[in-house]
N, C-alpha and C positions, 0 to 999 in steps of 0.2 A: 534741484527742482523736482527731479523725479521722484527723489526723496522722500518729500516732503507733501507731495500727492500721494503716494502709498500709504504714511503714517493717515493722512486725513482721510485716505477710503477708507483706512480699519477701523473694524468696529470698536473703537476708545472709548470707553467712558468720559474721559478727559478732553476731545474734541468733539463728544455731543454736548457737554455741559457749555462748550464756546459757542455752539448752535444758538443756544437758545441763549447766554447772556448779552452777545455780541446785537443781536436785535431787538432785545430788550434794551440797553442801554441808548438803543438809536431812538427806541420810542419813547425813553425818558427825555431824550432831547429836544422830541419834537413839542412836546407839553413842559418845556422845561419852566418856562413863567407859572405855569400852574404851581411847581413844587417849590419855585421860590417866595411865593407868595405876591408874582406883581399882577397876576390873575385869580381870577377868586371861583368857587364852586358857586355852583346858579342851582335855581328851581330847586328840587327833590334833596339833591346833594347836601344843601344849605342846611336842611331839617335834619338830615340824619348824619352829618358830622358834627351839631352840637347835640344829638339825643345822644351819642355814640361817646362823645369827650365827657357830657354830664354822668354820663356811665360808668368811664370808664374811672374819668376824677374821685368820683364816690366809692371806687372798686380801693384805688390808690391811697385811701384813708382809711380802708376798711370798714366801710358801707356797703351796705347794698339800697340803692334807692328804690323806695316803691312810691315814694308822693314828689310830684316836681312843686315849689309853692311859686315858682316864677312864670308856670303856663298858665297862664287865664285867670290868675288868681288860686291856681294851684288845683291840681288834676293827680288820678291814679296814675303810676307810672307803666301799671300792667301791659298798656296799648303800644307803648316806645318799646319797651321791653320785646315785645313779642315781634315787635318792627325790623329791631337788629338782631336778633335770633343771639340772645343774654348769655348763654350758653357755650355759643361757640370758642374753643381754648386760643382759637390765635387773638380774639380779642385783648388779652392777654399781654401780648408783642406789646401794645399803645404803653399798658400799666409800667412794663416796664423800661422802656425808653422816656418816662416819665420818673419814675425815679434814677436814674441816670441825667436826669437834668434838662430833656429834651421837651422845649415848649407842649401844649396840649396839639396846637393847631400844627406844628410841624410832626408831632409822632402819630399826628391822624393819616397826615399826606404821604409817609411812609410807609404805613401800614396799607396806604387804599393802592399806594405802587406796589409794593410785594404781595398784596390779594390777587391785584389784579396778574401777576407774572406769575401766580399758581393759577388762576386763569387758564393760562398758556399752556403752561405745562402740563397741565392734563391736558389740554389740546393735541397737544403735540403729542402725548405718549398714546393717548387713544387711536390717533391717528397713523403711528407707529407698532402698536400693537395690529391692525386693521389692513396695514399698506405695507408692513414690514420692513422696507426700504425708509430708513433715515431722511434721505432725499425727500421724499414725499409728506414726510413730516415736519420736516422742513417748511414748504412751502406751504404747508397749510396753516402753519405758526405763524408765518409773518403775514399772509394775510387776513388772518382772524388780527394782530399783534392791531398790524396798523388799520386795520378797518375801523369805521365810528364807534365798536364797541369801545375803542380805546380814549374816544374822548364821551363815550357815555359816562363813564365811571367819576365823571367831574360833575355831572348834569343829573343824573339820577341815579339810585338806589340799588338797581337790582342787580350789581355786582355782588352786592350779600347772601342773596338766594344762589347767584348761577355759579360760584366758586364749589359746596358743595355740591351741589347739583351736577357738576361735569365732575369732577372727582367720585360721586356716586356711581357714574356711568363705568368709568374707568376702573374700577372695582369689583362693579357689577361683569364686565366682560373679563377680567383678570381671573374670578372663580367660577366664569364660567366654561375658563380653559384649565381651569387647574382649580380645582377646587382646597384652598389653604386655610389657613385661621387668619392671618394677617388678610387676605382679600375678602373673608365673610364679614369682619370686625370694619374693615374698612367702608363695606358697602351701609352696615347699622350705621355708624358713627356719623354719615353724611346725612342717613335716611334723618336720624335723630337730629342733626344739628337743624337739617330743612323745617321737620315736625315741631321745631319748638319757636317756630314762625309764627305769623298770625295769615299769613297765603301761602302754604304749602299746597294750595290747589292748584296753582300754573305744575310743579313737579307730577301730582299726582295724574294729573292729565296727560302729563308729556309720558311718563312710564307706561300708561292703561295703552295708551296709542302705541306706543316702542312695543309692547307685550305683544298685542294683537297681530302685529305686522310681522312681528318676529317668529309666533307663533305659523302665520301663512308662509310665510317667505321659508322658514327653519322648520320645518315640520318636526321632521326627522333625529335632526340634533337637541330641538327641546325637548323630546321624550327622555332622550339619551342625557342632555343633562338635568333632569328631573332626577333621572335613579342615580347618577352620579351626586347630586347635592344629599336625598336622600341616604344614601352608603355614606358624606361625610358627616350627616348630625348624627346617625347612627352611629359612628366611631368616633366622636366628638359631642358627647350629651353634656357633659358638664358644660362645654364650652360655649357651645348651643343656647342649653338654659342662660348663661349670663349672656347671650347676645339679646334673648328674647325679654328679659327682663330689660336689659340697657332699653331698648324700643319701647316699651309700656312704662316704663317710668318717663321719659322722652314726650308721650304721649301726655301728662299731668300737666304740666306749664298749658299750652293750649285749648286743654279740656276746661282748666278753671279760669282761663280768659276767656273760654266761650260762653259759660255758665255768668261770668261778671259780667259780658257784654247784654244780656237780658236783663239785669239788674236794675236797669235803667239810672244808675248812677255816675256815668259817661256817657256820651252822646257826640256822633259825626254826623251833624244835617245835613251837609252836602250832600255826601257820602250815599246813607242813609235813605234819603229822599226818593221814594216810589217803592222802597223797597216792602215785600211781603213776610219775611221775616222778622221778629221783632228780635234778634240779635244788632245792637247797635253797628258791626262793620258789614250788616247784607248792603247788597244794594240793588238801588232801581234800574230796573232791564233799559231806562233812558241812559240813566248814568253809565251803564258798559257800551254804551251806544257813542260814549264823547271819547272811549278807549279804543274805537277802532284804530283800523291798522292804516287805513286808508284816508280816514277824513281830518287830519294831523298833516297831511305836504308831506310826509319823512321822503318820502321818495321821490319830490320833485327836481331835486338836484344831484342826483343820482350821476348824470353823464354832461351836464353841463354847470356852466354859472357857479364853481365852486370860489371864484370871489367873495360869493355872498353867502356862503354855508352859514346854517345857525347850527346852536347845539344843540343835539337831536336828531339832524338832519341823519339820513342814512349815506356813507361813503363808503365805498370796498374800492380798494386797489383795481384798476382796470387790466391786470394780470388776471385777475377773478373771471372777468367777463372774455378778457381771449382765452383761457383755458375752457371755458365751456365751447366758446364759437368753433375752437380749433378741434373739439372733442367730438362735434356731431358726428362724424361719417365714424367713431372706434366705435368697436365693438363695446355693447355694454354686459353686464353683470348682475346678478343678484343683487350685491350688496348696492351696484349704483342706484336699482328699481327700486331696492328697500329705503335708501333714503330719500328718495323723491317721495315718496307714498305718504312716508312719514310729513314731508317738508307741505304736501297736498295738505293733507290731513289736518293741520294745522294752522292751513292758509281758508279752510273752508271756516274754520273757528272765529278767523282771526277778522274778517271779513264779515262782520255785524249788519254791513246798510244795502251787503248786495247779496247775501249769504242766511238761508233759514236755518242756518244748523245749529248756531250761538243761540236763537231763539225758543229751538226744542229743548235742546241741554240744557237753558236756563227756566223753562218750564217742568222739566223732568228730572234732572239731577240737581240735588241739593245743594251740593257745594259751589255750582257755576253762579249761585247767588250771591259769592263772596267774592268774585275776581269781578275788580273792576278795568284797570287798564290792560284789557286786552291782548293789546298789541303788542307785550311784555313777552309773547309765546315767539316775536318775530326775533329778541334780541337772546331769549335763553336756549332755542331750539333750533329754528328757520336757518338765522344766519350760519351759527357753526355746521348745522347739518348740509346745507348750501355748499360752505365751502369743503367739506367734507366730499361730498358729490363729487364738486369740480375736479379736485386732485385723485381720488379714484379713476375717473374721469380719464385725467393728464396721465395717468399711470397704464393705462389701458387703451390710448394713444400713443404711448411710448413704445408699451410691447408688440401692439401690430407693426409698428413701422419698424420695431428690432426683427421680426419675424418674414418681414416682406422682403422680398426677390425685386421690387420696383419702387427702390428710395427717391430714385427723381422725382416720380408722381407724386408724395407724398411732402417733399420740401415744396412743388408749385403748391397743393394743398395749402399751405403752413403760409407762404406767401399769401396768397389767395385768402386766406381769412384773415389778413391781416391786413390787408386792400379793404376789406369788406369794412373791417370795423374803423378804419381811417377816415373811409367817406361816411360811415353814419355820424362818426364824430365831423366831419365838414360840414353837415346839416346841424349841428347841435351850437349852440351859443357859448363863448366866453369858457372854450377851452383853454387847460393853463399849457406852458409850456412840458411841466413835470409831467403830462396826459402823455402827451406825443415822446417825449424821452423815453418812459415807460413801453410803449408800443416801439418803436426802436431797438430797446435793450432788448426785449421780448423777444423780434424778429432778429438781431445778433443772436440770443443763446441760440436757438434754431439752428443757424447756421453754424456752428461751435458745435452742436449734435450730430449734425450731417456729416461734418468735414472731418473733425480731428477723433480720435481715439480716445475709447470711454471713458478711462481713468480723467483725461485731462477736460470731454465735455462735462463729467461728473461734478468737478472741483466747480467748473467753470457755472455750473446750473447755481449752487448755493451762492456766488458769490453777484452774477449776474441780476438773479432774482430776486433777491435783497436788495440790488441797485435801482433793481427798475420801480418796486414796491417803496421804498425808502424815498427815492427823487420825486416822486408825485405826492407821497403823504407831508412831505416835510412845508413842500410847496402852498398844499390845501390845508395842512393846519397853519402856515404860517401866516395865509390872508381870516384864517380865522381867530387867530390870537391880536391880527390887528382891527378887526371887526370889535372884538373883545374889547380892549385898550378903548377905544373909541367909546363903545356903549357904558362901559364902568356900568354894568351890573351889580346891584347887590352883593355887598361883599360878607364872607362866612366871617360874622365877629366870633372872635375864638373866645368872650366872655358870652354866658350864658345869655339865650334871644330872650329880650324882654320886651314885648309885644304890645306894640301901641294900639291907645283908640284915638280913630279921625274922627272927625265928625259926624257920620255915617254911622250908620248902623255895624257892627260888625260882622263879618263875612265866616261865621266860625267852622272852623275845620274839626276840633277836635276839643273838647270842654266839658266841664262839669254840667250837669243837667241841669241842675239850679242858677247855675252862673247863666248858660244858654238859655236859658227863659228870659232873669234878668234884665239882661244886654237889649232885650226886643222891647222894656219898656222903659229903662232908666236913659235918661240924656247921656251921651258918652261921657260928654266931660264930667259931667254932676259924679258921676260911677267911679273917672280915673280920680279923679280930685278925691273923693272917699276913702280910695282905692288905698290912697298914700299912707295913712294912718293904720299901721300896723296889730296895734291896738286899744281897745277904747273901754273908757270904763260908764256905765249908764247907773241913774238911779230909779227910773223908772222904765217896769217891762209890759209891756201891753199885748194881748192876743190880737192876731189878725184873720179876716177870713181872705180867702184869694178870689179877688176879682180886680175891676181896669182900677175901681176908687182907690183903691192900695198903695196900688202903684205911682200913683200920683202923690197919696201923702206920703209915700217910702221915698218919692225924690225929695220931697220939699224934709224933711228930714236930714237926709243927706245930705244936703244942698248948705242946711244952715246950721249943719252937727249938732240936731237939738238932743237931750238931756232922755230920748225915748228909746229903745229898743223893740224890736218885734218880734212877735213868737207865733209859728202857727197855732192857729186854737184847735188843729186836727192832732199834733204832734206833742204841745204842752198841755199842764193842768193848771187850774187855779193856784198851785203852789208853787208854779214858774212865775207868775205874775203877780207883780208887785206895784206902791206908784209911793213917792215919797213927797209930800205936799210940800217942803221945804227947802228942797233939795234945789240948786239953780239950773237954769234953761239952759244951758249948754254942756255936754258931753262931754271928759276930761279925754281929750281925743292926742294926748301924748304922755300916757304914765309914767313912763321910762323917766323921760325929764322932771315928772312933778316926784319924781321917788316913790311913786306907791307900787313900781312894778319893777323888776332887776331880771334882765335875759342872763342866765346862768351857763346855759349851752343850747346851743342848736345844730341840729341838722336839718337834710331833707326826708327823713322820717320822725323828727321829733323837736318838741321843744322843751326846756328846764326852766321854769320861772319862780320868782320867790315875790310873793305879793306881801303890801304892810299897809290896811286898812286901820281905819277907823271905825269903819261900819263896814257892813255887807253890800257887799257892788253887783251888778253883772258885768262880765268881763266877753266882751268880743272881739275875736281874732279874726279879721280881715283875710282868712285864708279861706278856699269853699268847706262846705260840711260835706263829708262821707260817711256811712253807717260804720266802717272801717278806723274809723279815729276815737280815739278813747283818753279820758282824761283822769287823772289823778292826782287828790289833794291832800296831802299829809300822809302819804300811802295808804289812801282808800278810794276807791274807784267813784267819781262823782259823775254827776249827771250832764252829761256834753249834749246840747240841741240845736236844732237848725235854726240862725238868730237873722234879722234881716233880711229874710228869703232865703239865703245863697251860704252864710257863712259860718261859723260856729261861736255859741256863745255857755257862757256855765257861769255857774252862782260862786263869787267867793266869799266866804267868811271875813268874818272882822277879824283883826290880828296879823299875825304873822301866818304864811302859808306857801307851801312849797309845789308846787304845780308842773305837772307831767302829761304832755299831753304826744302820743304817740301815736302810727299808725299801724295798725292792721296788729298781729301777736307774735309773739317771740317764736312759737313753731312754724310760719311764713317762712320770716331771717332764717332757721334754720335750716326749713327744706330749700329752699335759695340758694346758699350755700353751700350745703353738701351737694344738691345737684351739680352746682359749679363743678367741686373738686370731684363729682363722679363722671363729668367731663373731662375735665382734662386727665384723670388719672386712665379715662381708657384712651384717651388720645396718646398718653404715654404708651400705654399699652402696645396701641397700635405700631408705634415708628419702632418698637421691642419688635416684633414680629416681623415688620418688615426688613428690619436688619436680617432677621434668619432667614427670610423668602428669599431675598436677594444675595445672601453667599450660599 
C-alpha cells in the first residue's frame, strides 16, 4: 500500500493522465443516454450539430459549402459558417471518423465529448500551472467536469467558443512564464480560431477585463514581461512575422462576413429588431436585455429542487459552495482578489435589468452591439473563474491550518461550517440524498487531513473528492435524464432540418431577405405547396411594381401554377419580358418528368442541367436569388434575375443547352481552402513545437 501511495504522490506523467481520464469517463457515464442516442440535444445544440454535420459532410466529399438550398428555401451559408468558427482543425476529427465508417450523428457526439474533455484539460493544467500542486488541479477539474457546464454542451453552443478560449488563456500565461515559439503560436492559433467566429466579442471583453486587472493587480511583472516578449520577437522576427500574418489573414473570414452582413441579402429579424446598426447580426439594446444573466431562472435551483432541473439550469457540485464557506476565515491573496475582481467585473456586464454598465458599453462601444446573450460571460468566464477562486481558496485554507500550532480549532472550524451549510440546506426544498452524501464525504476527507499522515490524507483527498462530486452529480443528472425520457424533446435528426410552415406566419430566425419579406404576404401553405416544385418552366414573363396588389396576384398565381412569371420592373428590362398568346394557362411545373430538363449533377454550391426546348422558356429555380449566384449557358455567362420576388429565374434558348448555375467564384473555394489547410498546417506546427517545449 505504501507503495503504491509513493508511486501516486510522484510527479508521473502516467498517473496525471489517470486524473483526468478516470473523471472524465465518470462523466461520460453520467450523460451516457446522451451519447447513446436515447436522449437527444435540445435548443441551440439541435442547430448547430446539423450546421456542424452539413459542414462537415460537404468537407468529406470535398466541398466546401457556401449556399445551404434546404434553409428557407436556400440561404448564404457565410452566417453557419462563422457560427462554428469553419476553420478550426479539430473539426477535422468528425471528417474522419466519417470516413471510417462512423454514422454523421454519432461522430458529432464524439467529437462534442473530446471538445468538451480539452475543455477540462486546459482547466486543469491552468489551474496547475497557477496552484502548482496536482491536488488542486485536481479538484478544480471535477468540479468545472461535473458542473452544468457539462450538460450545457447538449443544450447550447458555446462549447465552440470556450475550448479555444480557455486553451488561449493557458498559452497566454505558459509565455508569459517562459516566453517560447510553441506558447506564442499557441496563443495566435486560438486568438485566430475565436476571430474567425461571428462573436469573438464575449473573448474580446473577457481579455480587455483580464488585461486591466492584471495590469493593477501585476504591475510590476507586466513591465517585466513586456521587455521579456519584446527581447523574444526581437530574437524570433521571422517567427513573429508568420504569427502576425496567421492573425490578419484570420481576421479576413469575419471582415467579409461583416461587409456581407450590410449587404442586406440575409436577414435575422429577431435578432436584428431595434438594432442601430445596419449590420444584419447588431442587435436591439431590448433584445440583449432577453440575454440577461438573471431573468432566464438559471439559478433558481441552484441548492434545491434538483428533481426538477431543466437544461440550462445552473448546478455546481456542493463541494464548490463548502470550499468557499470553509475558506472565509484563510488568509487571502492576490491572485484570489484578482479573480473575484475579474468574476465582479463581469457580473456588473452581465446584469442588464439591475446594472447600467451593459447599457453604457452598448451606447459607447461598438461591438457590445453584437453580443446578444449575455449571460454567455457567466458560462465562458464567471463559472471557471469561480471555481478557480474557490480552490486557490482551499489551498490557502489548507496551508494556514499546515502552518498552525492550534489544529483543534481549526477541524471545530471545518465542522462548524459544515453545521452551517446542513441547516441552510434544512430550509432549502427537495434536497437529494447525493447533497447530503456529498457533505458527509466532504466532512470525512477533513477528518482523514487531520488524523492520518500526508501521504495517505493526500491519496485519500483525490479519491474522496471525486466520490463526494460524482455521488450527487450522477444523482441530479440522473432525475434529469428522466425528466428528459419523459418530455421527449425534439430530437437532433441527423438528416439535414427541413423546416416546416404551420399555418402562421413564420417566426424567422435567419433567411434570405427576399424570402423574409415574402413569408409576411404569401399564405404559408399557398408558399409550401409552391415550394415543392423544384423547377418550372413559364411562357409568359411580366414586370411587377412592389406593392400589397402584388402580392395578392403573386399568391393567386402560385396558388393555381398559372403560365406567368414575375420580374421586377426596377431590376429587368423590356427584353426580360415576354407574353406568348398561345402558349397554355398552366406552368410546366415538373420538367424533369416532361424531359425538357435533365439534373446532370448537384451540389450545395452548384447545379449542372441540360435543357431540350422547342422554343425559348423562362426557367425558375425555386431556390432564393442572391447577387452571388451566376449562371451559365453553353459556356457563356447569361443573365440570372430575381423571378417571383424571392427566387431565381433565366431565359433559355430553344435547343439543346447545358446550364450552370453556381455560387459565389472559383477564388472564394479557393481562399476557403487554403485557409482550411493554413489551419491545420499551423496547428500541425503547433503540436511540432510543443513536443520540443516539453522534452
Amino acid at each position: 500500500m505504501k507503495s503504491f501511495v509513493d508511486k501516486f504522490v510522484a510527479d508521473s506523467s502516467r498517473f496525471e493522465f489517470l486524473l483526468l481520464i478516470v473523471p472524465f469517463l465518470l462523466w461520460v457515464f453520467c450523460f451516457l443516454n446522451f451519447f447513446t442516442g436515447h436522449l437527444y440535444l435540445e435548443a441551440d445544440a439541435i442547430s448547430y450539430a446539423d450546421q456542424i454535420r452539413f459542414y462537415t459532410d460537404n468537407l468529406s466529399k470535398g466541398i466546401f459549402p457556401l449556399w445551404d438550398h434546404a434553409w428557407l428555401s436556400g440561404t448564404p451559408y457565410h452566417f453557419f459558417l462563422r457560427r462554428i468558427g469553419d476553420v478550426n482543425p479539430l473539426l477535422f476529427l468528425i471528417v474522419m471518423l466519417k470516413w471510417f465508417g462512423v454514422p454523421s450523428g454519432n461522430a458529432y457526439l464524439i467529437f462534442l465529448g473530446l471538445y468538451y474533455f480539452l475543455a477540462g484539460w486546459a482547466f486543469y493544467l491552468i489551474t496547475r500551472f497557477l496552484l502548482v500542486d496536482r491536488f488542486y488541479a485536481f479538484t478544480a477539474y471535477i468540479i468545472f467536469l461535473f458542473s452544468s457546464w457539462g450538460s450545457e454542451i447538449f443544450y447550447n453552443y458555446i462549447i465552440i467558443i470556450f475550448v479555444p478560449l480557455i486553451w488561449f488563456f493557458y498559452f497566454l500565461l505558459r509565455f508569459w512564464r517562459s516566453p517560447q515559439k510553441a506558447y506564442f503560436l499557441g496563443v495566435c492559433l486560438c486568438a485566430g480560431i475565436i476571430v474567425t467566429t461571428y462573436i469573438p466579442f464575449f473573448f474580446l471583453t473577457i481579455l480587455t477585463i483580464f488585461s486591466f486587472l492584471y495590469i493593477f493587480f501585476y504591475g510590476g511583472q507586466f513591465l517585466d514581461f513586456i521587455k521579456r516578449s519584446f527581447n523574444f520577437f526581437h530574437k524570433n522576427k521571422i517567427f513573429t512575422g508568420f504569427c502576425l500574418i496567421f492573425l490578419l489573414v484570420s481576421c479576413i473570414p469575419a471582415l467579409l462576413f461583416y461587409k456581407e452582413s450590410k449587404n442586406g441579402e440575409f436577414v435575422l429579424p429577431n435578432r436584428h429588431m431595434g438594432a442601430d446598426v445596419p449590420s444584419a447580426v447588431a442587435v436591439g439594446l431590448e433584445n440583449v436585455a432577453s440575454g440577461d444573466i438573471i431573468s432566464h431562472g438559471y439559478f433558481d435551483r441552484l441548492f434545491d429542487d434538483h428533481t426538477h432541473l431543466n437544461m440550462g439550469d445552473i448546478y455546481i457540485p456542493y463541494v464548490f459552495f463548502l470550499l468557499i464557506l470553509a475558506t472565509v476565515c484563510a488568509r487571502s491573496n492576490k491572485l484570489i482578489f484578482f479573480l473575484l475582481f475579474n468574476i465582479l467585473a463581469l457580473s456588473l456586464i452581465t446584469i442588464t435589468s439591475a446594472s447600467g454598465v451593459h447599457r453604457f458599453l452598448y451606447g459607447h462601444i461598438v461591438f457590445f452591439k453584437f453580443i446578444r446573450n449575455i449571460y454567455y460571460f457567466f458560462w465562458l468566464a464567471m463559472l471557471p473563474m469561480g471555481i478557480l477562486l474557490s480552490v486557490a481558496a482551499f489551498k490557502s485554507l489548507l496551508t494556514a491550518i499546515n502552518s498552525s500550532t492550534n489544529k483543534p480549532a481549526w477541524l471545530i472550524y471545518i465542522i462548524v461550517c459544515h453545521l452551517i451549510f446542513i441547516l441552510f440546506l434544512c430550509t432549502r426544498q427537495g434536497v437529494l440524498w447525493g447533497a447530503w452524501a456529498a457533505i458527509l464525504i466532504s466532512l470525512f476527507y477533513f477528518f482523514i487531513y487531520f488524523f492520518y499522515e500526508s501521504k495517505i490524507s493526500y491519496l485519500a483527498g483525490f479519491l474522496l473528492l471525486l466520490l463526494a462530486v460524482f455521488i450527487q452529480s450522477i444523482q441530479v443528472y440522473g432525475f434529469l435524464d428522466k425528466k428528459l425520457f419523459i418530455m421527449r424533446q425534439s430530437a437532433v435528426q441527423l438528416e439535414h432540418m427541413y423546416q416546416k410552415f404551420q399555418k402562421t406566419k413564420l417566426d424567422l430566425y435567419y433567411a434570405s431577405n427576399w424570402f423574409a419579406i415574402l413569408v409576411n404576404y404569401i399564405d404559408p401553405q399557398v408558399l409550401d405547396d409552391y415550394r415543392q416544385h423544384q423547377f418550372m418552366f413559364y411562357d409568359n414573363v411580366i414586370p411587377y411594381n412592389d406593392n400589397q396588389e402584388f402580392f395578392k396576384t403573386l399568391q393567386t398565381v402560385m396558388a393555381a401554377d398559372t403560365n406567368i412569371a414575375f420580374l421586377s420592373s426596377s431590376e429587368s428590362g423590356s427584353g426580360d419580358w415576354r407574353r406568348n398568346p398561345v402558349a397554355g394557362p398552366q406552368a410546366d411545373i415538373d420538367p424533369v418528368a416532361s424531359r425538357k430538363l435533365t439534373v446532370l449533377a448537384s451540389d450545395t454550391n452548384t447545379w449542372v442541367l441540360k435543357a431540350h426546348l422547342s422554343e425559348s422558356q423562362f426557367l425558375v429555380i425555386n431556390d432564393n436569388y442572391d447577387k452571388d449566384w451566376h449562371a451559365f449557358i453553353n459556356g457563356r455567362q447569361a443573365r440570372l434575375i430575381r423571378a417571383n420576388f424571392s427566387f431565381k429565374g433565366l431565359w433559355v434558348p430553344s435547343g439543346e443547352s447545358r446550364i450552370v448555375l453556381r455560387f459565389s467564384t472559383p477564388g472564394r473555394y479557393m481562399f476557403h481552402f487554403g485557409l482550411m489547410a493554413f489551419f491545420a498546417g499551423t496547428f500541425i506546427y503547433l503540436l511540432v513545437l510543443l513536443k520540443k517545449a516539453l522534452k
